[in-house]
C-alpha angles and dihedrals in degrees: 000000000000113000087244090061106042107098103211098056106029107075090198085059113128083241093057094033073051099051083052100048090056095049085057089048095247102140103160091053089039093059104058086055095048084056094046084052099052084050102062092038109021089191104050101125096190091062098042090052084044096057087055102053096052088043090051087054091049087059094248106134113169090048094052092043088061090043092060090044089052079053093040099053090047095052099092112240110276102000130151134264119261 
């Protein structure tokens, strides 16, 4: 993976562009980055738990709901907050 595509170190990276779209409460505009950014790295948590935030508060439920399991799964058994 190119270092411009990888989400955890590019800060113009649609996970990151995500990650400010939500802070400023824009969810609909937020959602599409967090997708760009699972597809690139399918097991990026932080953009999977983002996605269901902003989908929550979107009022999509079941699809935020399967956003936070895909996180959920990836996070290892008794591991330690970031």
């Amino acid at each position: 993976m190119h270092l411009t595509q990888n989400p955890y170190l590019n800060p113009d990276s649609p996970g990151n562009l995500g990650t400010t779209l939500q802070k400023q409460g824009q969810h609909i505009q937020a959602t599409p980055r967090f997708k760009t950014a699972i597809k690139y790295a399918d097991d990026f948590v932080p953009a999977c738990y983002n996605l269901s935030e902003s989908l929550q508060q979107l009022q999509q439920t079941t699809a935020a709901l399967s956003a936070l399991n895909t996180a959920l799964k990836l996070v290892p058994a008794r591991s330690e907050p970031a």
